[in-house]
KOLDREN-444893 format. One line per field, with one value per atom (N, C-alpha, C): atom name; residue in three letters; x, y, z; chain; residue number from 1. Coordinates in steps of 0.1 Angstrom, whole numbers, padded with zeros to 4 digits. Layout:
# KOLDREN-444893
atom <- c(CA:...)
rest <- c(ALA:...)
u <- c(X:...)
v <- c(Y:...)
w <- c(Z:...)
kette <- c(A:...)
nr <- c(NUM:...)
END
This chain:
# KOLDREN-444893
atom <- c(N:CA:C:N:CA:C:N:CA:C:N:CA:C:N:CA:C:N:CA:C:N:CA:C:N:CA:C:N:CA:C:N:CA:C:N:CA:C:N:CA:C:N:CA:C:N:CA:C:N:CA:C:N:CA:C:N:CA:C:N:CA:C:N:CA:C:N:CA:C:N:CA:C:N:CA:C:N:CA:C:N:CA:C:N:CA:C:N:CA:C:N:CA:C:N:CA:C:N:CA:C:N:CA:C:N:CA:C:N:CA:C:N:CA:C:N:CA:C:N:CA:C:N:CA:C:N:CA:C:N:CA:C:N:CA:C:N:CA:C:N:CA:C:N:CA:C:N:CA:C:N:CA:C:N:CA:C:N:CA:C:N:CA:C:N:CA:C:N:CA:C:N:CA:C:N:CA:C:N:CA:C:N:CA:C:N:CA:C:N:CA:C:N:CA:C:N:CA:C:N:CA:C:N:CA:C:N:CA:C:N:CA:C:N:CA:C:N:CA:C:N:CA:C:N:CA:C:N:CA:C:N:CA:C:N:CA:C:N:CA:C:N:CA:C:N:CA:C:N:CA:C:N:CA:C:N:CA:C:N:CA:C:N:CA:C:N:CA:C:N:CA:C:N:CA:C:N:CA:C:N:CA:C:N:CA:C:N:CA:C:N:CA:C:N:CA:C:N:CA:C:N:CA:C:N:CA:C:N:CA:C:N:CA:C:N:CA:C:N:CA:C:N:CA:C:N:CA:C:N:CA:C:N:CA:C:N:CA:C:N:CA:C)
rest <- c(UNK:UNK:UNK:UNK:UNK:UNK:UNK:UNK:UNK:UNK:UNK:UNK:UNK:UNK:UNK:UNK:UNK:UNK:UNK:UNK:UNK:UNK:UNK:UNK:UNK:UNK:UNK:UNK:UNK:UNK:UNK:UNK:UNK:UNK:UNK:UNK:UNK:UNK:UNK:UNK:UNK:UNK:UNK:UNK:UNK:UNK:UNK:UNK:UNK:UNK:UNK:UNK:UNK:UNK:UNK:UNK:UNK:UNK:UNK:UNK:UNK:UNK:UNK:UNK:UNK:UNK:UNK:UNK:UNK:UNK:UNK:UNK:UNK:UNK:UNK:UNK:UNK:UNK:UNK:UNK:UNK:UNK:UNK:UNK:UNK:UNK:UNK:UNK:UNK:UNK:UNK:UNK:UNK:UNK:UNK:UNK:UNK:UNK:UNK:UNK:UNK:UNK:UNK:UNK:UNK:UNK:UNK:UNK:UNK:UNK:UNK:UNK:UNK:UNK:UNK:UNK:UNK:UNK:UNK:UNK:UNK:UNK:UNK:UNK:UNK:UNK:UNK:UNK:UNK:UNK:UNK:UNK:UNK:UNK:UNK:UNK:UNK:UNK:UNK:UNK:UNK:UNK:UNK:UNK:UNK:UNK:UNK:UNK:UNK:UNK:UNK:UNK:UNK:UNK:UNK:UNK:UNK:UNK:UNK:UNK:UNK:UNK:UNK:UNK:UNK:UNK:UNK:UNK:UNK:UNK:UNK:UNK:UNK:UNK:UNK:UNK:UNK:UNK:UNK:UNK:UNK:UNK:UNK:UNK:UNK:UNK:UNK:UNK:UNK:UNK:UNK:UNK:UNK:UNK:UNK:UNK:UNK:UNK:UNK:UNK:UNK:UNK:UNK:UNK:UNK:UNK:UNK:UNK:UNK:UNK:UNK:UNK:UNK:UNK:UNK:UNK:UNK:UNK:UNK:UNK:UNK:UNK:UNK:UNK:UNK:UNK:UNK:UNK:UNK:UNK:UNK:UNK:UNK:UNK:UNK:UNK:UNK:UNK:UNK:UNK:UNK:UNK:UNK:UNK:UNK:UNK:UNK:UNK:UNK:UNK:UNK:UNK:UNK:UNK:UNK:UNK:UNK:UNK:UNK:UNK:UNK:UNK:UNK:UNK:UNK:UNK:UNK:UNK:UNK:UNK:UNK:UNK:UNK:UNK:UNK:UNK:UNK:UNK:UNK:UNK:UNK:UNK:UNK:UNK:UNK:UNK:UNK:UNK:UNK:UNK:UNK:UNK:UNK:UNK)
u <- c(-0004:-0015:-0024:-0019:-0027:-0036:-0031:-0038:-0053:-0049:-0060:-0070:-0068:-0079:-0086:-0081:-0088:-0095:-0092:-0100:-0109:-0113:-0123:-0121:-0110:-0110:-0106:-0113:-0111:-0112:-0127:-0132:-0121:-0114:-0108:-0095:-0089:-0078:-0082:-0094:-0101:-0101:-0107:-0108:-0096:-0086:-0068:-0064:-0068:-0066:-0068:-0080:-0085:-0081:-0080:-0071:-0059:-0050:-0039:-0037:-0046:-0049:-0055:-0065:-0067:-0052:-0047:-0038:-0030:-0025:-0014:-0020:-0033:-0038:-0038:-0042:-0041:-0024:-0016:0002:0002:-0001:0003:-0007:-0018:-0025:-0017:-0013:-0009:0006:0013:0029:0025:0015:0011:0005:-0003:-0009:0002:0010:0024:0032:0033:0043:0035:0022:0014:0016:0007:0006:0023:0034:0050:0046:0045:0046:0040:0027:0018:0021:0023:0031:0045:0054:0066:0063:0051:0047:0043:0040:0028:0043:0056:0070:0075:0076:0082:0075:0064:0054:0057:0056:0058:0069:0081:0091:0096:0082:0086:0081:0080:0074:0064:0052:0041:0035:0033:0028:0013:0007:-0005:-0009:0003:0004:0010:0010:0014:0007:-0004:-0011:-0009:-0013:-0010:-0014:0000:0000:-0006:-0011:-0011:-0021:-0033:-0043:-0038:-0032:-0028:-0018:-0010:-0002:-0013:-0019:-0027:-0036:-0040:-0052:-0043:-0030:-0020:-0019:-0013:-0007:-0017:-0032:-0044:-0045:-0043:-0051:-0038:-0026:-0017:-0016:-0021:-0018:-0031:-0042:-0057:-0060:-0049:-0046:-0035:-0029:-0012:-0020:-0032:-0036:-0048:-0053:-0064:-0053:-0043:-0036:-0026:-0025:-0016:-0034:-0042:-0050:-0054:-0052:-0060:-0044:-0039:-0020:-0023:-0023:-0023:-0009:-0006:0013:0011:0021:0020:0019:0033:0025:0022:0017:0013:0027:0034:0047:0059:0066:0081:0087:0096:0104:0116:0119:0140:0145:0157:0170:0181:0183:0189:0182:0195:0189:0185:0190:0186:0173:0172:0157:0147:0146:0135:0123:0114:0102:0091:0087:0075:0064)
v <- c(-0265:-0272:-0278:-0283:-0286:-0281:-0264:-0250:-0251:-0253:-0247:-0258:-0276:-0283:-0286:-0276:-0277:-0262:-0256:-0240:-0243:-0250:-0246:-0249:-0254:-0259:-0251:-0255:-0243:-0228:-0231:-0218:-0210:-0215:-0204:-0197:-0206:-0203:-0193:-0194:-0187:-0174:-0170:-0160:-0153:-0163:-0157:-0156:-0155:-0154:-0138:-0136:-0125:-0117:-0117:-0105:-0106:-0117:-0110:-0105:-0105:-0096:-0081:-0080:-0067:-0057:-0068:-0056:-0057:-0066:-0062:-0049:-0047:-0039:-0023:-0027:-0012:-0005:-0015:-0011:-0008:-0008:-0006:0008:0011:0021:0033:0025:0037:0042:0037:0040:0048:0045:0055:0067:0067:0079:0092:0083:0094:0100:0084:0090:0106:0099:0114:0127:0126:0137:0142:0137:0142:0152:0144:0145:0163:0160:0171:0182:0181:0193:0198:0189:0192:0201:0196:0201:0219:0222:0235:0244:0241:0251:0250:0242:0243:0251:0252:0260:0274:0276:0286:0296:0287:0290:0298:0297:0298:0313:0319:0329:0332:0326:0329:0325:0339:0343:0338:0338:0330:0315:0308:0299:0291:0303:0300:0297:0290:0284:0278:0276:0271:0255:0246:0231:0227:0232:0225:0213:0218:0209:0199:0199:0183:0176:0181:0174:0171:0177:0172:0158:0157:0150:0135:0138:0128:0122:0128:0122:0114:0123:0112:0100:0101:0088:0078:0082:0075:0065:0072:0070:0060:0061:0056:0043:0044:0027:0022:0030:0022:0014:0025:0014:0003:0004:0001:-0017:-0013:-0028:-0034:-0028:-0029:-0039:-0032:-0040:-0052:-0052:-0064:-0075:-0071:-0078:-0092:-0102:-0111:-0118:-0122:-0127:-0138:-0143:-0160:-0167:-0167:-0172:-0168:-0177:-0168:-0167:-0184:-0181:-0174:-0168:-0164:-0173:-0173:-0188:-0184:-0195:-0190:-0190:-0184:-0179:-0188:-0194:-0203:-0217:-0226:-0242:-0244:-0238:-0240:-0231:-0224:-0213:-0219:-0234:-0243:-0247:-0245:-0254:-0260:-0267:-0273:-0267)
w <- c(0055:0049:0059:0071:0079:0085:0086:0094:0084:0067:0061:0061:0063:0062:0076:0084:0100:0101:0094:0095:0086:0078:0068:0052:0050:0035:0025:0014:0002:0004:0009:0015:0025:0029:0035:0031:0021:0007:0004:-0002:-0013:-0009:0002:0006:0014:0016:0017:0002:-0006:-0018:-0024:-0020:-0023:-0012:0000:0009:0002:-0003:-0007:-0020:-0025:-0038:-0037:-0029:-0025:-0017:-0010:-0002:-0015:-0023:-0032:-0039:-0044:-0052:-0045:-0032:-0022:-0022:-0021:-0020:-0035:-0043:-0054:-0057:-0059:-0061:-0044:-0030:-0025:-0032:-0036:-0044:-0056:-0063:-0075:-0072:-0061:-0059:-0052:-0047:-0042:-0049:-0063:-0069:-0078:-0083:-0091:-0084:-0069:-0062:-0064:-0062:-0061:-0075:-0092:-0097:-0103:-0093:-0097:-0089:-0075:-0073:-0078:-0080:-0088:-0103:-0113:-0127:-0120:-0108:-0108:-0107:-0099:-0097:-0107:-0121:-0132:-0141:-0145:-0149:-0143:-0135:-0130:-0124:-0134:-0128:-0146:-0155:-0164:-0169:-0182:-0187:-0182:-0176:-0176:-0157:-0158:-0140:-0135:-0150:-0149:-0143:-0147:-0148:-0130:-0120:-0104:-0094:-0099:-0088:-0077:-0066:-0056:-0054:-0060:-0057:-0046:-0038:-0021:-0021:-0025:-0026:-0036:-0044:-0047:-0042:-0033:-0024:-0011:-0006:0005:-0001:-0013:-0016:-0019:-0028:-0027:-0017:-0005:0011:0013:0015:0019:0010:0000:-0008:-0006:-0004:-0001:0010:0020:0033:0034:0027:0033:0023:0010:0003:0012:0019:0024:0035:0046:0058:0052:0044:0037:0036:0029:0028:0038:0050:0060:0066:0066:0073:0069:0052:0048:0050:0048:0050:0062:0064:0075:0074:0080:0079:0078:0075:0070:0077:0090:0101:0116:0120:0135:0148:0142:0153:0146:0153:0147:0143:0132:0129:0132:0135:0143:0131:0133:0124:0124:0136:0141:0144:0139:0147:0161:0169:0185:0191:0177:0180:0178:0171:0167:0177:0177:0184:0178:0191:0185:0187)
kette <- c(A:A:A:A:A:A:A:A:A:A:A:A:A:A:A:A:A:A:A:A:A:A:A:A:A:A:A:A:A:A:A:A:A:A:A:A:A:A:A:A:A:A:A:A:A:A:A:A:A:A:A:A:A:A:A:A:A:A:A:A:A:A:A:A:A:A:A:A:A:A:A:A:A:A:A:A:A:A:A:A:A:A:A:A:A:A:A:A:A:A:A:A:A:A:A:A:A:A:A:A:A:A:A:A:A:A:A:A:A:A:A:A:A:A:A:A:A:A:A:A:A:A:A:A:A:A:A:A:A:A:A:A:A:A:A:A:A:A:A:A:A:A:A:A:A:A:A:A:A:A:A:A:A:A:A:A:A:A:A:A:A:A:A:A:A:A:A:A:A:A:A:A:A:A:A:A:A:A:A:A:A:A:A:A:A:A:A:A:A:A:A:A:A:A:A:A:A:A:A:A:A:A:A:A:A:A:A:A:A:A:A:A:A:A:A:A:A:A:A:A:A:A:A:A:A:A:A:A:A:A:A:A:A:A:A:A:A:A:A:A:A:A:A:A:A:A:A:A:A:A:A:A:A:A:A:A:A:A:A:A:A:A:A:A:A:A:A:A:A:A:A:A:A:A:A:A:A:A:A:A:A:A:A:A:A:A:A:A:A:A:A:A:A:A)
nr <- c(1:1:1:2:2:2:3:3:3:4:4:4:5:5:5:6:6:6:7:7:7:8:8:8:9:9:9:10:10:10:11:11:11:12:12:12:13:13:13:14:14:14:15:15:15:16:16:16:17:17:17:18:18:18:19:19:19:20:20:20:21:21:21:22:22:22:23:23:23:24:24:24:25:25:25:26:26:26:27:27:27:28:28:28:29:29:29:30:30:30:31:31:31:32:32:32:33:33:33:34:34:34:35:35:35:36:36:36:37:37:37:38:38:38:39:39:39:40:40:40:41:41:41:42:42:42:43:43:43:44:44:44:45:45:45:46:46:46:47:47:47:48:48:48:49:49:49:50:50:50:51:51:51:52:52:52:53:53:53:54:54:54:55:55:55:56:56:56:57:57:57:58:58:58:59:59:59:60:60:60:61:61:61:62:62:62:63:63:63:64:64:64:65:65:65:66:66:66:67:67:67:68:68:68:69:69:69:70:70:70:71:71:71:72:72:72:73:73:73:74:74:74:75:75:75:76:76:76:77:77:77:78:78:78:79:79:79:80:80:80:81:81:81:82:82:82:83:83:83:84:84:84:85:85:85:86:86:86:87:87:87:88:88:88:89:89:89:90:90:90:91:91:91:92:92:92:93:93:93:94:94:94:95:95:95:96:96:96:97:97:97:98:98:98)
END
C-alpha cells in the first residue's frame, strides 16, 4: 500500500489493473490458440485416414500459424506480467529482512 501512494496514486493501480488484465487475456488466448492449432492438425490425419484421399491435405500450415500465435500471446503476456514484488520473500523465519 505504501509502494502505491508514493508512486502515484490511483493512477498507478489503475493502470496495474489493466496490465494484469491484458496479460491474463494474452495467457488465455495463447492456451487456446494451441489448443485449436493441436486440434486442427489432429482433424486433417483423421480425415484422411478415412475413405476419401481427397480429403489429405497438408496440416502444416496450421500447426506453424498455431505455434506462432501461441508463442507471440504467450511473450506478449510474459512481458506485460510484472511480479508482485520486487524483493524475494523468505520461506523461512531467519530469511526475513528489512
Amino acid at each position: 500500500m505504501r509502494e502505491m501512494l508514493v508512486a502515484g496514486g490511483a493512477e498507478m493501480t489503475e493502470r496495474k489493473a489493466w496490465k494484469v488484465v491484458a496479460s491474463a487475456v494474452c495467457w488465455t488466448l495463447s492456451v487456446v490458440s494451441a489448443l485449436l492449432s493441436g486440434a486442427v492438425f489432429a482433424s486433417g490425419s483423421v480425415l484422411c485416414r478415412g475413405d476419401r484421399p481427397e480429403a489429405c491435405t497438408p496440416q502444416t500450415w496450421a500447426l506453424v500459424i498455431g505455434v506462432l500465435l501461441a508463442v507471440g500471446f504467450g511473450a506478449a503476456g510474459a512481458a506485460l506480467h510484472t511480479p508482485r514484488s520486487s524483493k524475494p520473500q523468505g520461506r523461512f523465519p531467519w530469511e526475513y529482512r528489512d
